[in-house]
N, C-alpha and C positions, 0 to 999 in steps of 0.2 A: 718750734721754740726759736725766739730770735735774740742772739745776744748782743747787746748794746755797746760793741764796743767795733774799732774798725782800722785795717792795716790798708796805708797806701804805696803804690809799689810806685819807683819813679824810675823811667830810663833814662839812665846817663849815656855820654858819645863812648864808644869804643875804648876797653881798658879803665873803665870804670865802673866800680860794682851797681849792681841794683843794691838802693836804700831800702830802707822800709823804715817806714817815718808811724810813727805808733801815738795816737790820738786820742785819750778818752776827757771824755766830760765829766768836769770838777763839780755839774748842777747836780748832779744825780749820784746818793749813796749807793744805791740800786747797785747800780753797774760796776763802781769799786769794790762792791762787796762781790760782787758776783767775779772781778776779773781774781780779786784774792784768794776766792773760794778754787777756783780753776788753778790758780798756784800753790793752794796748801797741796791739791791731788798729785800735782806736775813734782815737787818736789818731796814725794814719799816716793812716787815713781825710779826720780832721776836716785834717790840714795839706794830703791831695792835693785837698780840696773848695776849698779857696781858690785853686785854678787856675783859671785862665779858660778860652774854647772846649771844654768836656767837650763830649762828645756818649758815648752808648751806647757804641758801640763802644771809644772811650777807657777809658770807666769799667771794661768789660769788660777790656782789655786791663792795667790798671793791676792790677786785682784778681787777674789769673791771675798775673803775672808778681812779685807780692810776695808772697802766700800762697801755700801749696802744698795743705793738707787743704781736703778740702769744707766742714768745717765753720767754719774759717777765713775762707773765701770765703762763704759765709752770713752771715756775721757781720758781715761788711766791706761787703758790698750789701746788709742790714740798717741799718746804720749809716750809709751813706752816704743812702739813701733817707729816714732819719727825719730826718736834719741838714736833708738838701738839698730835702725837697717840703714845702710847708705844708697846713695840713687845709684845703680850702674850705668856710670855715663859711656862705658862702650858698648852698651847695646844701642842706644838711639841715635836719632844723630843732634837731638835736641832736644834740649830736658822739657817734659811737656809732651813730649809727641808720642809718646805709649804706644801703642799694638800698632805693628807695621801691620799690614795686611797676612803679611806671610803667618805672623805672630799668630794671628786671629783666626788663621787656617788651622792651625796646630792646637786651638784652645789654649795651649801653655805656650808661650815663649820656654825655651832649654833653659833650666835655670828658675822655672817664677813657678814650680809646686812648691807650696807654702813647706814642707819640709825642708827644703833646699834655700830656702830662702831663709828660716829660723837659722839652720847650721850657717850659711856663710854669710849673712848679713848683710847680702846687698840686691838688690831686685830691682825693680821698673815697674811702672805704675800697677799692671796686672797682679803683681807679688805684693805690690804693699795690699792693693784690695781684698785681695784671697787672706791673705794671713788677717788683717781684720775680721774677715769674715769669719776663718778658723777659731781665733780667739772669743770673739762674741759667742759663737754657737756654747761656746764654755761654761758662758752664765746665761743661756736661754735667752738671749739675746735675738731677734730678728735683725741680719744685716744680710745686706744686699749690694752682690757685686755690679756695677751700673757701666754701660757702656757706651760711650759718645766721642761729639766731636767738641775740643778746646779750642781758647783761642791762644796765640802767643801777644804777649806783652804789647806789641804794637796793635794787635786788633787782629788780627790776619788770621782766618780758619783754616785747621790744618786738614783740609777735607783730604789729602792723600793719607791719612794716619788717622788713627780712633787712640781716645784712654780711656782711661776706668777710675773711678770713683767709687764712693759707698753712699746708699742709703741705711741711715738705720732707725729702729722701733728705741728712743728711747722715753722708757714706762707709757705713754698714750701717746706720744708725737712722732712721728716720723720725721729725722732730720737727715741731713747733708752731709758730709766731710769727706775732704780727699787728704789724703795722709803724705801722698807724693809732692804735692805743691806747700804742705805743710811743714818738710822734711830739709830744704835748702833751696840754693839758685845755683844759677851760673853765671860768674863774675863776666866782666868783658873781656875776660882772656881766654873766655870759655873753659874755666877750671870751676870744677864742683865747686860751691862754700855749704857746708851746712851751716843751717843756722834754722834752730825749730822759729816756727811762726805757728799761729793759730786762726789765719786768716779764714781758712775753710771749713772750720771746725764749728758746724752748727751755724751757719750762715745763712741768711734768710734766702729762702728761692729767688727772691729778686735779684740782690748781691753774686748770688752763686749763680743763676742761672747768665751772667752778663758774659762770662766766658766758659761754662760750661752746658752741652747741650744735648741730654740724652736723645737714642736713635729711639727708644720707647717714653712716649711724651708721658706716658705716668708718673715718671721718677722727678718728673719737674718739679711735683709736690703741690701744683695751683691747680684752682678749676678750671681756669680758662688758658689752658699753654697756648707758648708762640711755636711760629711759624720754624722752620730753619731759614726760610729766607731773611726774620725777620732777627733771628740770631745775629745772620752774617751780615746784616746792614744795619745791626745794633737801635733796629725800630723796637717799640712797645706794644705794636699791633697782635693783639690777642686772638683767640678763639671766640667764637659768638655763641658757640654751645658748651652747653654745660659739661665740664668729664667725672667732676665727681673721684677727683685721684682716688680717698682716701677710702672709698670703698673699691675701690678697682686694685688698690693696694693689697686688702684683705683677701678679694676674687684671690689674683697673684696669689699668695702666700699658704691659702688652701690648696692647689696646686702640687704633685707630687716633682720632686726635685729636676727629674726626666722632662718633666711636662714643663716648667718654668725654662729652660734650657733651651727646650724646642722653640718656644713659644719667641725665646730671646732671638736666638739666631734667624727665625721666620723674619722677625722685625729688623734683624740689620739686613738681611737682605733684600727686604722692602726698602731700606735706606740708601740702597746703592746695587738695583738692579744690574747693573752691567759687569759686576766684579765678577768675574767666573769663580774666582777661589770661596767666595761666599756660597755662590750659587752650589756649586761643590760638597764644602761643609753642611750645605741644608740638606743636601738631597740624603749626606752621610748621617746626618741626625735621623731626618725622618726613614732612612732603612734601618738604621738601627732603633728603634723604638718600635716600630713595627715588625719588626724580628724578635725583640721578645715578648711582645703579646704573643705573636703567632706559636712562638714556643710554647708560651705559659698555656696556651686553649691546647697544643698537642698533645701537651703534659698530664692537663686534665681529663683531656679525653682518652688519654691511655691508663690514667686511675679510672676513668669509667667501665673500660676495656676490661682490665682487671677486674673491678669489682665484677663485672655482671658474668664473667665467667668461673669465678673464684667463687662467689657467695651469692647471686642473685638465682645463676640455676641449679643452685642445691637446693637454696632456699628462699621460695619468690613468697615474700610475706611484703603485706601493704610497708611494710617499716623498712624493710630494703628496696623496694622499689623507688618508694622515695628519696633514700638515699642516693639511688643509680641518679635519680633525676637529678638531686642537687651536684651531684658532679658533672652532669654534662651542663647545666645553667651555667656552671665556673668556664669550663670550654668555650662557651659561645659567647661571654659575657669578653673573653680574649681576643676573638675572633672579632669581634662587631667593634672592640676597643683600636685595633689594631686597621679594622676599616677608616673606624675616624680618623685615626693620623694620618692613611692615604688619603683621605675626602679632601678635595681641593690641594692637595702638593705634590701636583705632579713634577713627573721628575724634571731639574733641568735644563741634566746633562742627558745626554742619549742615553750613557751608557742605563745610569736610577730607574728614567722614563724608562725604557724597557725591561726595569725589573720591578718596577711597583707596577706597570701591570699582570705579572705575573704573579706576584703576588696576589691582586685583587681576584686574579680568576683562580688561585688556589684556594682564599677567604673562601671563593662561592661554593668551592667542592666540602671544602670543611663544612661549612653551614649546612648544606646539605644535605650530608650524611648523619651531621646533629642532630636536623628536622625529623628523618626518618627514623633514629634512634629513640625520638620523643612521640612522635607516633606508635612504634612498638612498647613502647612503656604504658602508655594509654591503654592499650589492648591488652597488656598485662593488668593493668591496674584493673578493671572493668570484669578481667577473668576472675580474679581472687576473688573480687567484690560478691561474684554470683556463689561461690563457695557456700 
């Protein structure tokens, strides 16, 4: 969804603030009805902000029960977030420049878990996204935490630094908005101003895409995404193949939470092979998600263990054996789960590398022993049969 209406930002010399010069078109009812509509929400918002004791679930509770469409309710935990959190301008060294690397090593900057961020009120671009994201999950909202590269005001991409942004599901569209660039500036004295804008809010992928630029080209929201080079040289040269976002969107979002996670951090560090701390973070993703498959099949196969010593050789009836069998299907179904996340990630740092393949040759012993356990089930099963 694209809203018709457009803020332009102008840099003044040094010691003078950025304007924002605010433009709409007097041809079109359309667009006054709709910027009016965005301000009835904005200023039910700004009067329930002056309440005392909020917490999450208030804010959640207030929001469902006055709005009704999703995009409504976007709009309204858009707005309340830009009012209510301030930028913290001593974490960065420039408003804009979001996750240091180090930041992105740690998942969290210190400070940006959406709890910490609701209590004190001030975060950096990962905290406004997270808590978005928090609040949306509230009303069954689909939003998504997006991570890329910006530009600064002059044009210049900050490829030492990544931010974050949101995608989100609102009722059938998937739109845009970053809540951080929404939320104030920085004067030429380099002193915060808030001052909410709505510039990002539900901005056409063209408009948004001109300084912001996901490391997963899905979140572009086009069929045919640009380049990063064509980002950084602010060309329009597209894709020649079709991506089809809006169903790669859905892929995404089927997805279990682990999985979407992996999958992200795979792609930033497609995005910037040479980072070691990425390289790092991947290999710590993909051992940790392959550790709890491998758990969850040991698990299984130790209720298998169980069962078959507990109740199948007291009592080998066709109806427990198949039961034996369907818990060792659960184990191996762990197992071969827990292979795909190794398949193709090796490790790489030495230290991963030489333990995803130990793990692969433990996978083989598990399998293994599954195999043969399915086999003696077979020869049970076959024995009752002749009964």
């Amino acid at each position: 969804m694209q809203v018709n209406f457009w803020y332009f930002c102008e840099m003044k010399p040094a010691r003078t603030p950025i304007i924002l010069w605010f433009f709409v078109s007097l041809t079109s009812n359309a667009q006054i009805s709709k910027i009016e509509y965005y301000n009835d929400i904005d200023n039910k918002v700004v009067v329930y902000s002056k309440k005392k004791d909020q917490n999450m679930d208030s804010v959640i509770r207030y929001v469902n029960n006055n709005f009704k469409s999703k995009e409504d309710k976007i709009r309204a935990y858009h707005t309340w977030i830009a009012l209510n959190v301030k930028y913290d301008t001593e974490r960065p060294k420039f408003f804009g420049e979001g996750i240091s690397r180090y930041a992105q090593s740690a998942v969290f900057a210190p400070g940006q878990d959406v709890d910490s961020v609701f209590k004190n009120k001030m975060a950096v671009c990962e905290g406004f996204s997270d808590l978005m994201v928090k609040l949306c999950s509230g009303s069954a909202i689909k939003c998504k935490r997006v991570i890329g590269y910006s530009k600064t005001p002059e044009g210049k991409v900050l490829t030492e630094s990544m931010h974050v942004w949101n995608v989100v599901k609102a009722d059938s569209v998937y739109c845009l908005l970053d809540i951080t660039w929404s939320n104030g500036y920085l004067n030429g004295e380099g002193k915060y101003v808030k001052r909410f804008s709505d510039k990002y809010f539900f901005a056409s992928p063209e408009v948004f895409g001109k300084d912001h630029y996901p490391v997963d080209p899905r979140w572009q929201l086009v069929d045919y995404p640009i380049s990063f080079n064509s980002f950084k040289q602010d060309t329009v040269l597209t894709s020649k193949k079709l991506y089809n976002y809006s169903d790669s969107i859905e892929a995404y979002f089927k997805l279990s939470v682990e999985e979407q996670d992996l999958l992200d951090y795979q792609l930033m560090y497609l995005s910037d092979p040479t980072d070691s701390l990425l390289a790092h973070d991947l290999d710590v993703k993909v051992n940790n998600a392959a550790l709890k498959q491998i758990n969850s099949g040991k698990y299984h196969y130790d209720e298998y263990a169980a069962y078959n010593n507990n109740i199948l050789r007291i009592n080998m009836t066709g109806t427990n054996i198949k039961q034996a069998r369907l818990k060792l299907t659960d184990s191996k179904k762990r197992y071969i789960k827990a292979r795909n996340i190794l398949k193709n990630r090796k490790g790489r740092t030495i230290y991963y590398k030489n333990e995803f393949e130990k793990m692969d040759m433990h996978i083989d012993i598990c399998l293994m022993e599954i195999e043969q356990q399915y086999i003696r089930l077979v020869k049970l099963e076959k024995t009752q049969k002749k009964k």
